[in-house]
LOMARVEX-563135 format. One line per 2 residues: number of its first residue (from 0); their letters; for each residue x negated, y, z negated of C-alpha. Coordinates in steps of 0.25 Angstrom, whole numbers, plus 5000, padded with zeros to 4 digits. Layout:
N
NUM) A) X/Y/Z  ...
% end
This chain:
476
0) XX) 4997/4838/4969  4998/4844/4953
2) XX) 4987/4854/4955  4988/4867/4945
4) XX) 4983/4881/4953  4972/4886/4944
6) XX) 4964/4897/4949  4961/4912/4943
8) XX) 4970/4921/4942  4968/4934/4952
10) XX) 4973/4947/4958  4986/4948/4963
12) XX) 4981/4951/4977  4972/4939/4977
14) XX) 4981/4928/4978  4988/4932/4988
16) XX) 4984/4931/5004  4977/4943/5006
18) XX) 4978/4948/5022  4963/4953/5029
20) XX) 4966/4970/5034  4974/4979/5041
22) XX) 4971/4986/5055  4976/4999/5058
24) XX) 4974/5008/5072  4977/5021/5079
26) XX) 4975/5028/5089  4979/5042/5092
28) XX) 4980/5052/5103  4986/5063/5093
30) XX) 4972/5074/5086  4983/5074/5076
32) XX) 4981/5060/5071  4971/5057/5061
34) XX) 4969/5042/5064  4959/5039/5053
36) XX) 4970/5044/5044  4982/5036/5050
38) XX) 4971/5024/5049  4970/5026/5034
40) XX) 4985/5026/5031  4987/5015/5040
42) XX) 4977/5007/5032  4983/5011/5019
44) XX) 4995/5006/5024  4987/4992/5028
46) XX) 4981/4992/5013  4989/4982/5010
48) XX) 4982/4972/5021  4968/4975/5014
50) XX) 4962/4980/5003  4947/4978/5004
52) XX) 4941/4989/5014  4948/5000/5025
54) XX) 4940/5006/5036  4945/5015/5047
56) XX) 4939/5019/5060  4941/5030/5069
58) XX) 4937/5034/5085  4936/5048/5090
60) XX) 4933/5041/5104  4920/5041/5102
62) XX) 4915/5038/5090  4920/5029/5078
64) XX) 4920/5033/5064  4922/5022/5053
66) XX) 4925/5022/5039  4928/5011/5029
68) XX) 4926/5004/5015  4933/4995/5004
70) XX) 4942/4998/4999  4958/5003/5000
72) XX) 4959/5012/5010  4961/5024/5002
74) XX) 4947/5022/4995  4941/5019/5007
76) XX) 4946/5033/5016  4947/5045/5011
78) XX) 4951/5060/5017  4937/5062/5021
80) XX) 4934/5049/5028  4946/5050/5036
82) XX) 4942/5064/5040  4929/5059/5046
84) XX) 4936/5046/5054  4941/5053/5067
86) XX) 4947/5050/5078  4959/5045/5088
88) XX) 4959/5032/5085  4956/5022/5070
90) XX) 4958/5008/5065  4958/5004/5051
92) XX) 4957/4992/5042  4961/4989/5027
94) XX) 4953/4975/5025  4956/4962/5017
96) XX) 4944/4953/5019  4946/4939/5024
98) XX) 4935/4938/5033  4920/4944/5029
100) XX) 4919/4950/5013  4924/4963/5009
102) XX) 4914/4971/5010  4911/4985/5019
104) XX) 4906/4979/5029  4918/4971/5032
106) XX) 4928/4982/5032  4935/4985/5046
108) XX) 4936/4990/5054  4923/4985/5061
110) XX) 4916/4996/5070  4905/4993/5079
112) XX) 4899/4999/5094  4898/4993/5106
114) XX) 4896/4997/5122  4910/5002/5122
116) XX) 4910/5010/5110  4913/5008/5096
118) XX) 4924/4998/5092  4932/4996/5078
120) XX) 4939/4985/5075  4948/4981/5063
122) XX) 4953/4968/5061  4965/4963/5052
124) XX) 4965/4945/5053  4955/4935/5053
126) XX) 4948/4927/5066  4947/4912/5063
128) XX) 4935/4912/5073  4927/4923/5069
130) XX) 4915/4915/5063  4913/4908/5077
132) XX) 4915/4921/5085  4904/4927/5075
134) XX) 4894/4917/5077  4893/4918/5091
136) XX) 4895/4934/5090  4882/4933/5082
138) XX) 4875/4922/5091  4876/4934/5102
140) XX) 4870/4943/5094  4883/4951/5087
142) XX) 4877/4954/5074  4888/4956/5063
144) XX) 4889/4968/5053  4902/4962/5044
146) XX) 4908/4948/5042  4922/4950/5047
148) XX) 4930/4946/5059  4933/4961/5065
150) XX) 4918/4962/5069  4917/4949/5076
152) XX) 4929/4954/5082  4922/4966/5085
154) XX) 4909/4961/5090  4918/4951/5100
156) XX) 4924/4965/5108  4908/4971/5107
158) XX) 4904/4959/5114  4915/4961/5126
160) XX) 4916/4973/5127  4910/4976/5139
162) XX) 4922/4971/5145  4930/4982/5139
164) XX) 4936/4983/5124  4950/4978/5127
166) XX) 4945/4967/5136  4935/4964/5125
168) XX) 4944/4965/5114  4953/4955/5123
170) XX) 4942/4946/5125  4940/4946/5108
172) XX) 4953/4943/5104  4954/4931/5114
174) XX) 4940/4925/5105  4944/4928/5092
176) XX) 4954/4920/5085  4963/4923/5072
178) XX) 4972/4934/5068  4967/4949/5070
180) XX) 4977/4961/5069  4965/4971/5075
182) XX) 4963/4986/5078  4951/4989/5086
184) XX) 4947/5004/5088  4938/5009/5101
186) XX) 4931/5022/5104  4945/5025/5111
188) XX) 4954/5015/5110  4962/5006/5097
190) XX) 4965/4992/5100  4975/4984/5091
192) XX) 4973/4968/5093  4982/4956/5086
194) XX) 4978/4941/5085  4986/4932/5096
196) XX) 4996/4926/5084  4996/4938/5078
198) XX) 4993/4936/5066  4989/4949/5060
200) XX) 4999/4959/5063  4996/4970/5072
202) XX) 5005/4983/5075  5006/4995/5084
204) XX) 5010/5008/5081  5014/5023/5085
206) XX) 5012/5037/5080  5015/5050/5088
208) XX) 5009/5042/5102  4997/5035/5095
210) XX) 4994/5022/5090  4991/5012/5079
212) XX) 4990/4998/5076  4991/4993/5062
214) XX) 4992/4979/5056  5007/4984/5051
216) XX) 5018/4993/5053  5016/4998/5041
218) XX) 5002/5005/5045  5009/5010/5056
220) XX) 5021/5017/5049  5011/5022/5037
222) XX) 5004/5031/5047  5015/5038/5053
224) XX) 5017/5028/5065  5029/5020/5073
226) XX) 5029/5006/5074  5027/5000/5088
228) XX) 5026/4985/5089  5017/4975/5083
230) XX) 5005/4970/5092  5008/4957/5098
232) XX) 5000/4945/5095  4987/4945/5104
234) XX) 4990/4960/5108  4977/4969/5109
236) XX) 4984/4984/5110  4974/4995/5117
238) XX) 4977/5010/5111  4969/5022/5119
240) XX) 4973/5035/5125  4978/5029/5134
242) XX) 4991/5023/5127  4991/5008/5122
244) XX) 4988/4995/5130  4992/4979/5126
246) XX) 4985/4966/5129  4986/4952/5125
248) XX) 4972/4945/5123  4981/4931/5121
250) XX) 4987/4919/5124  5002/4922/5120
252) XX) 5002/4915/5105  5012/4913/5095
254) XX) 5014/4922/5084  5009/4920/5071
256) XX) 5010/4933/5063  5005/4931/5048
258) XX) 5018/4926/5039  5010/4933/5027
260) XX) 5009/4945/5034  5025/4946/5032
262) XX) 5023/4939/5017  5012/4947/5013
264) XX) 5003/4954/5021  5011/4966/5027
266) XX) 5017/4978/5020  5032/4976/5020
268) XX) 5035/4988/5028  5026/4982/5039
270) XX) 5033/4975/5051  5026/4964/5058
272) XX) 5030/4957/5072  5043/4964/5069
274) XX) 5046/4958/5056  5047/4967/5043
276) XX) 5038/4961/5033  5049/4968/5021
278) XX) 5059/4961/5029  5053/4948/5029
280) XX) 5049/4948/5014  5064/4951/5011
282) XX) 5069/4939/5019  5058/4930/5012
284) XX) 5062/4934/4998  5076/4931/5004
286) XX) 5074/4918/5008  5065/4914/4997
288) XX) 5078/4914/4988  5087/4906/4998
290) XX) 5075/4896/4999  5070/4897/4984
292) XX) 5083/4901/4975  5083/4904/4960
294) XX) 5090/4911/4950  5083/4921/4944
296) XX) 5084/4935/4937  5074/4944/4945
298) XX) 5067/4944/4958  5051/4951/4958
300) XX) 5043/4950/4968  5027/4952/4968
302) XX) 5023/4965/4974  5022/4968/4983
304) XX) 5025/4957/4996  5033/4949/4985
306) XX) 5043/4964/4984  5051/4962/4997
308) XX) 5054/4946/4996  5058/4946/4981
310) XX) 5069/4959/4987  5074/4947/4997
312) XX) 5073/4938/4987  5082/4946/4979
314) XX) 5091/4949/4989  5093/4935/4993
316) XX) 5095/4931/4977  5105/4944/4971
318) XX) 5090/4942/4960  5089/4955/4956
320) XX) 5074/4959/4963  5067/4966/4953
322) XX) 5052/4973/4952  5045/4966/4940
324) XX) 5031/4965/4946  5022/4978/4948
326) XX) 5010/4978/4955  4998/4988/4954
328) XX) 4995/4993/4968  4982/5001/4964
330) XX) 4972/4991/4964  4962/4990/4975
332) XX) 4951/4982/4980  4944/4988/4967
334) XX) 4952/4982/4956  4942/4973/4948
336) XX) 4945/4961/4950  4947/4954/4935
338) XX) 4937/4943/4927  4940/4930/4929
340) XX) 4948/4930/4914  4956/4942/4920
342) XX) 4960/4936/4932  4975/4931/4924
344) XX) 4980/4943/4921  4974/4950/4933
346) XX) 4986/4950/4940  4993/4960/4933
348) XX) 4983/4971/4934  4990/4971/4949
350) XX) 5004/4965/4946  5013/4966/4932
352) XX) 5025/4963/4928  5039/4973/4925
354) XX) 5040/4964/4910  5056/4970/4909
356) XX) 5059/4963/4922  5056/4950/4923
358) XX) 5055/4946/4905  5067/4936/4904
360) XX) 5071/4935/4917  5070/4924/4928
362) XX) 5061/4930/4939  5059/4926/4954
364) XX) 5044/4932/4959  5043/4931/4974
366) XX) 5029/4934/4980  5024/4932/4993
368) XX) 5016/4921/4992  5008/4910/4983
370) XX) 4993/4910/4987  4984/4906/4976
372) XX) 4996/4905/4965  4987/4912/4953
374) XX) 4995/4925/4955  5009/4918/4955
376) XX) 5004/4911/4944  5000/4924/4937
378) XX) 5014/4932/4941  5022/4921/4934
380) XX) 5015/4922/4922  5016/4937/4923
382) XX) 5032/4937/4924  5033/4926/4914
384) XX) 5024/4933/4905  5035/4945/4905
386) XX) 5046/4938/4901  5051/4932/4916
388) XX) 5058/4919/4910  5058/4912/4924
390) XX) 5048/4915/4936  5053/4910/4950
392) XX) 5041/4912/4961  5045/4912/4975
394) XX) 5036/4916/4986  5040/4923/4999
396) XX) 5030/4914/5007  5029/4898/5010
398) XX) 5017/4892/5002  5005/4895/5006
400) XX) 4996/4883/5009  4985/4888/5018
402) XX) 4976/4899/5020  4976/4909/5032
404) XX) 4964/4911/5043  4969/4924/5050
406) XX) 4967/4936/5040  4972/4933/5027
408) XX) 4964/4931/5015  4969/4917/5010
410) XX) 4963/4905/4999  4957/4893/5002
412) XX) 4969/4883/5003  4963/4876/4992
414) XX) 4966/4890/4984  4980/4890/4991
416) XX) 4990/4885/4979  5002/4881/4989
418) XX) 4990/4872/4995  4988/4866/4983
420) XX) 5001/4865/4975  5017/4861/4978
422) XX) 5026/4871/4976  5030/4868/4963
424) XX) 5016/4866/4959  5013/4881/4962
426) XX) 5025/4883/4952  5021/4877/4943
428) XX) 5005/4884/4945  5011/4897/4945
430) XX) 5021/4895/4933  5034/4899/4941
432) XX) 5048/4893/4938  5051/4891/4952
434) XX) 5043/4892/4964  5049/4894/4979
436) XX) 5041/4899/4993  5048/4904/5005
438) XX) 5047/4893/5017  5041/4894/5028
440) XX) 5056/4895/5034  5060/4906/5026
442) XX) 5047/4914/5028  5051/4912/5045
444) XX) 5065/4917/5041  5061/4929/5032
446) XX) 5052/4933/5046  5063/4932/5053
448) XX) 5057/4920/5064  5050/4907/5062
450) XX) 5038/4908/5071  5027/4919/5073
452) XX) 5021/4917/5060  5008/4911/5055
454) XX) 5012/4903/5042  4997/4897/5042
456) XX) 4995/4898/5026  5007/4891/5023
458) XX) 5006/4880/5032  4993/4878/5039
460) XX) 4996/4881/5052  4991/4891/5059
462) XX) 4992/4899/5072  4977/4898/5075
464) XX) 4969/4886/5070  4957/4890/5059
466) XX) 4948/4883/5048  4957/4879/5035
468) XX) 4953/4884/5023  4953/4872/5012
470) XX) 4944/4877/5001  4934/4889/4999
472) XX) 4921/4885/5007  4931/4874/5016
474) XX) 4937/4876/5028  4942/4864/5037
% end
């Protein structure tokens, strides 16, 4: 099929697969340890997993106190609100929204009171069944404040709680079905839950005897804390005074943690399921030139995923890596998004290029991943536009043909260009010279192990069934 890609130029962040939130919990037995300030770091650190809203709550053991807004992190807390969130224990969420609109209401996390006491949830993933379990939620009479899944999932451990909150809890995560990397905060205890294929990444930590669960390691090691392990798939972790307890709500199940989590999502200093995302982008840049050869002059990557694969890709090829891209990291969620005129040259407010680097030269430009194609389209015309005599794309991922059910904000296939085009039909869309992606082989070998990973949006199959997005408004 000879179809060329139209569509309207936009943001750099918008084409590109946008992960939901990041969770982050601790509890600690140490006066010492301002919680609600280690919260805060921990989410800065998570900044990258969500832009739109940040909320953190804290228990003194009696009481909860609760603070959020929209917004980065640092415009939503300030000195004075962290002073008045005390306590021994916090979560905190950074939110992307892929269930319910962005709007106040919908940040996390999500407080409400039951005959136990007050519960806090926060909740990084999607539920693929969360429309049905909210219907019959409301046909007993649950009355819904927010349109997200973490309330259904809250209103589920209300409704069993009389059996106790970690039996409840256990109950819940045996209904609900999806991926969820989740932190849950009681009057006295904070409880850290990942989905049975886990999906969503989920990880304990240390500091001086106390506690914290975090969606990465980097969370973890940004507020002063020690590594432990990650939280196994379908493992609930209880933390009190007491100490820390483990259960498995599960059926043992395959592992089937996000590939995009190592392609994209994670900060390169994170570690997930023992595998170090820097590492992995390295080897994939690596074998992107032993699968996808060229000669070239320089090789640039696209800040800041594409960094570490365009390094490998150096290395592997003695092409000289150089930095010709730079990227504005000051714009947050209140840029003005640009007319619809604007919309070509929008791209450069947040990305530009080094004109004395690439002009008369033959360029490679790795990035992680094609989604829509407009802003590969735009970044060739950019390089070319300095003076680069030859642009060569290679992307660090396989092509991506199918959207994603379980946390990640992704088009409509019909949206999708690798679902729509060959491979040298995109080149052509895009204006490249050359155009090579990773193989699904290569991608398993840059991770060091060919199973334990969902690849659902590059070929269709996924570790759970759910409803195919065809077109906006079509699901089959």
């Amino acid at each position: 099929m000879n179809l060329e890609f139209q569509g309207s130029y936009e943001c750099y962040d918008d084409d590109k697969f946008h992960d939901e939130c990041g969770v982050y919990g601790i509890f600690s037995t140490s006066p010492q340890i301002n919680v609600a300030k280690r919260t805060y770091y921990g989410l800065y650190a998570l900044q990258h997993r969500g832009q739109e809203s940040a909320g953190i709550v804290t228990s003194d053991g009696k009481t909860m106190s609760c603070h959020k807004g929209m917004g980065l992190v640092s415009e939503v807390f300030n000195n004075k609100i962290i002073d008045e969130l005390q306590g021994h224990a916090a979560i905190g969420h950074v939110r992307y929204s892929t269930a319910g609109d962005s709007v106040l209401k919908n940040a996390q996390p999500v407080l409400g009171e039951f005959k136990l006491g007050n519960i806090a949830i926060a909740h990084n993933g999607n539920l693929v069944n969360a429309d049905i379990i909210r219907e019959l939620l409301e046909d007993s009479g649950c009355v819904f404040q927010t349109s997200i899944d973490s309330e259904v999932i809250l209103n589920l451990i209300a409704k069993g709680s009389k059996k106790g909150v970690v039996k409840s809890i256990i109950d819940t995560m045996q209904a609900i079905k999806g991926s969820f990397g989740i932190v849950i905060l009681t009057e006295n205890e904070l409880i850290g839950v990942r989905d049975p294929y886990g999906i969503r990444p989920l990880c304990l930590g240390e500091i001086d005897g106390n506690y914290i669960i975090a969606s990465e390691s980097c969370a973890i090691d940004a507020t002063g804390g020690s590594f432990i392990r990650d939280i196994e798939p379908g493992e609930i972790v209880v933390i009190n005074a007491e100490g820390i307890k483990s259960f498995n709500f599960g059926e043992k199940t395959k592992c089937a943690t996000c590939s995009f989590e190592y392609i994209y999502f994670a900060r390169p200093d994170t570690t997930i399921d023992g595998i170090s995302v820097n590492t992995s982008r390295i080897k994939a840049g690596m074998k992107l030139f032993e699968e996808h050869p060229v000669e070239a002059d320089i090789v640039i990557g696209v800040p800041d995923s594409g960094i570490p694969a365009a390094i490998g890709f150096s290395k592997a090829s003695n092409i000289p890596f150089e930095t010709a891209l730079i990227k504005n990291r000051y714009i947050g969620r209140t840029f003005i998004a640009p007319s619809q005129e604007e919309r070509e040259s929008a791209v450069n407010v947040k990305l530009n290029v080094l004109k004395e680097s690439v002009e008369g030269k033959s360029v490679v430009l790795i990035d992680d991943s094609i989604v829509r194609g407009t802003t590969s389209r735009r970044l060739v015309e950019l390089l070319k536009n300095a003076g680069a005599k030859e642009v060569h794309f290679r992307v660090c991922s396989p092509v991506v043909k199918y959207p994603c059910y379980f946390g990640i904000d992704t088009p409509y296939r019909d949206a999708l260009i690798g679902s729509q085009l060959q491979i040298d039909e995109i080149k052509e869309a895009i204006g490249a010279d050359s155009l090579g992606y990773l193989t699904t082989e290569g991608l398993y070998e840059s991770l060091g192990k060919a199973d334990g990973f969902c690849t659902g949006c590059f070929h269709g199959k996924y570790p759970m069934s759910a409803p195919v997005k065809v077109s906006n408004g079509e699901e089959s």
